[in-house]
C-alpha positions, -999 to 999 in steps of 0.1 A, spaced: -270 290 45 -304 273 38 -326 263 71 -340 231 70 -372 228 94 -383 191 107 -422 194 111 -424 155 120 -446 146 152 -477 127 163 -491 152 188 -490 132 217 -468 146 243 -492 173 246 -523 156 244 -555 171 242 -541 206 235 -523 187 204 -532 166 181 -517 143 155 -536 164 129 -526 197 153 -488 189 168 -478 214 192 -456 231 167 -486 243 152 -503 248 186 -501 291 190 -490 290 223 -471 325 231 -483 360 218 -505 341 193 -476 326 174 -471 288 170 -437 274 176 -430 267 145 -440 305 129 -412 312 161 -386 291 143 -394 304 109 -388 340 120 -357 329 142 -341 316 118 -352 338 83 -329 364 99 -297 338 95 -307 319 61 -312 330 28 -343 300 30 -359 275 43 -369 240 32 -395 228 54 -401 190 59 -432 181 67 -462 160 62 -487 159 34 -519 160 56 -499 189 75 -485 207 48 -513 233 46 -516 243 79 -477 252 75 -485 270 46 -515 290 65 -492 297 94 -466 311 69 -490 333 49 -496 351 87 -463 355 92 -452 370 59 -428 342 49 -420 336 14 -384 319 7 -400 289 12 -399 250 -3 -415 225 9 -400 188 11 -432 164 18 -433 131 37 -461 106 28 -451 90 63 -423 95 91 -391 80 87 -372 94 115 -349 121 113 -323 109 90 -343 104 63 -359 136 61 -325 153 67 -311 131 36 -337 138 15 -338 176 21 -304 174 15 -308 158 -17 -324 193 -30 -297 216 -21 -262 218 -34 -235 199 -21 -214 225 -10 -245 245 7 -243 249 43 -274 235 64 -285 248 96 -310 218 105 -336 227 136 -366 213 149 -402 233 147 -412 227 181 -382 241 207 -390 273 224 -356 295 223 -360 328 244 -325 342 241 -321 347 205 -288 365 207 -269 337 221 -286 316 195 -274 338 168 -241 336 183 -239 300 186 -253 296 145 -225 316 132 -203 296 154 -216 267 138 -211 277 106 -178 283 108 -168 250 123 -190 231 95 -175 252 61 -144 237 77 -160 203 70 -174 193 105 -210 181 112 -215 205 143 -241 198 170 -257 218 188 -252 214 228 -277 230 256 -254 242 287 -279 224 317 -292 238 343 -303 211 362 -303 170 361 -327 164 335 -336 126 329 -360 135 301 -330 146 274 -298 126 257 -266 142 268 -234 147 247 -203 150 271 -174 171 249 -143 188 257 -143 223 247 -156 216 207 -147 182 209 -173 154 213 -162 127 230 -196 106 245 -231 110 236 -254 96 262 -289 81 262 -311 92 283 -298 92 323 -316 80 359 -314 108 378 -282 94 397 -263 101 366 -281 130 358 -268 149 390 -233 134 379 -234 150 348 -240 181 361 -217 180 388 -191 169 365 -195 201 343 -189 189 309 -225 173 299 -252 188 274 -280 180 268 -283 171 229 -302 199 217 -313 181 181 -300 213 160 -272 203 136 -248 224 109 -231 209 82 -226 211 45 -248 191 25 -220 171 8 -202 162 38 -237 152 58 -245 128 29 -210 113 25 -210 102 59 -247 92 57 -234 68 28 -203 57 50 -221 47 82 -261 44 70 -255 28 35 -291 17 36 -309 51 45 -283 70 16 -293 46 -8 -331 42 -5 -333 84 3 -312 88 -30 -338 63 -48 -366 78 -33 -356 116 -41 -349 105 -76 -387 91 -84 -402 122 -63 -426 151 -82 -411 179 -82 -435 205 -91 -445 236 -68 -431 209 -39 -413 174 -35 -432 150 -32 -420 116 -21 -441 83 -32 -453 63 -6 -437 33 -11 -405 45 -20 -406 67 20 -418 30 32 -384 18 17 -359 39 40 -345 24 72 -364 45 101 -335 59 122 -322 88 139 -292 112 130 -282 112 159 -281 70 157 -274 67 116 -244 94 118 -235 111 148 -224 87 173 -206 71 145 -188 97 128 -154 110 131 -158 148 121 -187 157 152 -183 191 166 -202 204 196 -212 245 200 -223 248 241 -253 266 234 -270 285 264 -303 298 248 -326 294 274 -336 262 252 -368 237 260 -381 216 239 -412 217 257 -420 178 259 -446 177 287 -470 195 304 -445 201 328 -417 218 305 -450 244 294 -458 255 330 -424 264 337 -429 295 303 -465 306 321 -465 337 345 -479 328 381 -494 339 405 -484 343 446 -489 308 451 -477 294 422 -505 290 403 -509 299 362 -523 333 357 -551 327 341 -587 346 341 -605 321 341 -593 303 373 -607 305 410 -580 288 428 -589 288 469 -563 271 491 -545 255 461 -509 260 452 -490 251 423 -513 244 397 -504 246 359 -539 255 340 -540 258 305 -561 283 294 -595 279 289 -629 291 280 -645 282 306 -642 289 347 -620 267 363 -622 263 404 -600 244 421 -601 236 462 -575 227 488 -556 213 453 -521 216 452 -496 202 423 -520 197 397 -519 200 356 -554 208 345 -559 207 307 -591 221 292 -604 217 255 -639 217 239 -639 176 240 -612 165 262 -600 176 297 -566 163 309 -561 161 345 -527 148 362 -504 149 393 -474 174 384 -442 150 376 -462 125 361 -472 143 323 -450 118 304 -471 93 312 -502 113 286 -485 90 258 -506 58 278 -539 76 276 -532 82 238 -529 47 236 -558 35 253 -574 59 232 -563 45 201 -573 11 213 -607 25 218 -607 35 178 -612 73 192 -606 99 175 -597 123 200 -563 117 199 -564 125 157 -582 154 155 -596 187 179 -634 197 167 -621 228 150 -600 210 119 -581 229 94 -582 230 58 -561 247 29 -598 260 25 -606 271 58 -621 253 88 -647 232 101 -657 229 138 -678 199 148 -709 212 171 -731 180 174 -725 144 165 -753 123 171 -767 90 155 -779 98 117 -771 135 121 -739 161 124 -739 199 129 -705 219 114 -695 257 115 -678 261 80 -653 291 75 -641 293 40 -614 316 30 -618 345 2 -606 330 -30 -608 295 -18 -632 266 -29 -642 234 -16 -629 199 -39 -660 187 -67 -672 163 -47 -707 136 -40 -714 117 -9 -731 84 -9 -743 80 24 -757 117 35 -775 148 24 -762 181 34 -779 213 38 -762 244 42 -771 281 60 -752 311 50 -740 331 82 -724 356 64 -704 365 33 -712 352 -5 -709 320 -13 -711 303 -50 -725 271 -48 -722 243 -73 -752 218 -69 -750 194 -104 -748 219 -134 -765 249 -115 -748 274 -100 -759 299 -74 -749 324 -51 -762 320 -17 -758 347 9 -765 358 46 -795 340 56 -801 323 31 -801 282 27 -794 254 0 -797 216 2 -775 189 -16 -794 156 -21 -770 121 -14 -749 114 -46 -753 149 -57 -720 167 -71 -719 199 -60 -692 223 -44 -690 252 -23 -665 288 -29 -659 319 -17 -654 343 -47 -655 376 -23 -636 392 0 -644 380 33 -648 351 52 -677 329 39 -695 310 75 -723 287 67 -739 258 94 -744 228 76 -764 195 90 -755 167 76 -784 139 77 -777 99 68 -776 60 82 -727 70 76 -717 107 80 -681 97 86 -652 122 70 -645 98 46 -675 93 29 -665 117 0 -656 112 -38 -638 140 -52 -639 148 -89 -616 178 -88 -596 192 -65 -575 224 -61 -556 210 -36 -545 172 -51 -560 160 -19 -569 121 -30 -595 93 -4 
């Protein structure tokens, strides 16, 4: 059985904590593991491997978060933009044989009782070698308006159900045969793709076209134009609610998908009065309160009910109940051409990482970690000069045809329109402070010449 991983998302729901260059399933929020290095070691135990879908500009921070984790069965199935989920089903499909069994999951669901889980996958894989497309359904435990239901008979599905007011949630519940439609799917490739052809004609045949022009080298890589050309839907839309061979596995897990702010207090210890336990918090007379963890002290006063959301450059603060509505302040922040829905100061690179410390007018301040073995693209700028201060480690530094090796404490400066490159060659992390001085020092004032990475601007 081969794992297919869906590493779509546009980091909102979670806003500021993610970010659409930092979704939350890269986000390490439990034990210092991300959600989707949880998923990955969930499900390595139950399939020979895993082909992870994801996007380009995300693709190495997957493959970062793999490397800590010790994964290797690996491939990687790369999306040039989001089509949905049945498009990047199909085309990961497209890779494997047609008689390989799929278990297809999302990166970003928190599952705590792994042995049900394992249960309920075996299950599913029974029911799909005889042919079915299986879904998975979550047993409820309360009237959720946030989540589709499926309402089934034993295996059989007989409804699946958008998403309720909370008069039919409570029915639901009451009437004792509702899941909530968990996104986690089983089936054999050939019979997934046959009934994508049956019902989603469109989406089989651009995927097919599109999988047939892809690079396949280390990865598959889908043009752009050719992911442009698939019909954005759903499975659950293009094949589920319209095929014949459905089969649901009630699934108790302890499953969330962890969609708001108010999903992610519910997996934080608290205190006496209901407050997250945090070290960092002063909480007199409040009760409660969800607070993310945080750097710095947080005090709260005669507060009760609150979410308080703390990062270097944005701090989120809402009424407890009301999280969904953080996909409106993305928005106005988008509208404001901001960039703080996009991208957290620390950004990550298959090199390393930067973290922005000042950005002023004319001038910008970054910490630069670069990893042992890696190197930075050939590259010249056009608008600003750079000059760079070795913290510690060995760096080798290309500046035109010189090369030089600059270490602790010592400095080198790169003149606008100068080539030049920057690479760790030791052992150990290379950290330099660079200030970058010009009239532009946006990101994307950058030519590169050669690049280890096939990164293009």
């Amino acid at each position: 059985m081969t794992n297919i991983i869906l590493c779509g998302g546009s980091g909102t729901r979670l806003w500021p904590v993610s970010r659409t260059l930092m979704p939350k399933q890269f986000v390490k929020l439990f034990d210092d593991k991300s959600l989707f290095q949880l998923t990955v070691e969930r499900n390595r135990e139950l399939c020979e491997e895993q082909v992870i879908v994801s996007n380009a500009e995300q693709y190495f921070l997957a493959l970062d978060q793999l490397e800590q984790i010790g994964s290797e069965r690996n491939k990687f199935l790369l999306e040039p933009v989001g089509r949905n989920t049945a498009p990047a089903i199909a085309l990961a499909c497209l890779a494997l044989p047609e008689d390989e069994v799929v278990l297809v999951s999302s990166s970003d669901h928190l599952i705590k009782n792994e042995k049900a889980y394992e249960a309920a996958v075996k299950r599913a894989q029974e029911l799909a070698k005889s042919d079915a497309l299986v879904t998975f359904g979550i047993t409820p435990e309360c009237p959720e308006t946030g989540y589709g239901y499926i309402e089934a008979e034993g295996e059989t599905v007989k409804a699946f159900h958008e998403k309720p007011d909370l008069q039919t949630a409570k029915s639901y519940l009451d009437a004792g045969n509702f899941y909530w439609n968990s996104g986690i799917f089983c089936f054999k490739v050939g019979m997934f793709l046959e009934e994508l052809q049956e019902h989603s004609p469109d989406i089989y045949n651009a995927a097919k076209n599109a999988y047939a022009n892809a690079k396949t080298d280390e990865m598959i890589r889908i043009a752009h134009e050719d992911m442009l050309a698939i019909p954005e839907d759903s499975i659950d839309y293009a094949v589920m609610e319209k095929s014949e061979r459905v089969k649901m596995v009630a699934a108790d897990i302890d499953w969330s998908d962890l969609g708001s702010f108010d999903a992610l207090a519910e997996e934080f210890e608290k205190d006496y009065n209901g407050n997250t336990v945090n070290e960092n918090l002063i909480a007199i007379n409040s009760k409660n309160n969800f607070v993310y963890p945080s750097e710095r002290l947080i005090a709260l006063a005669d507060i009760d009910d609150l979410i308080v959301v703390d990062t270097p450059d944005a701090l989120l603060i809402s009424k407890k109940g009301n999280s969904q509505k953080i996909k409106d302040i993305v928005k106005e922040l988008k509208g404001r051409e901001s960039d703080l829905h996009h991208i957290h100061l620390t950004t990550h690179r298959p090199w390393g990482t930067y973290t922005v410390l000042e950005d002023s007018p004319g001038y910008k301040i970054k910490r630069i970690v670069v990893k042992p073995g890696k190197r930075l693209s050939l590259q010249k700028h056009f608008h600003r000069s750079e000059h760079w201060i070795v913290v510690s480690g060995t760096a080798t530094v290309t500046v035109g045809d010189a090369v030089k090796i600059v270490r602790p404490n010592e400095s080198t400066y790169i003149k606008m329109g100068e080539v030049h490159r920057l690479e760790n060659g030791g052992k150990i992390d290379v950290v330099l402070i660079e200030a970058q001085v010009g009239e532009y020092i946006g990101e994307d004032d950058i030519e590169r010449l050669d690049d280890d990475y096939a990164r293009h601007l």
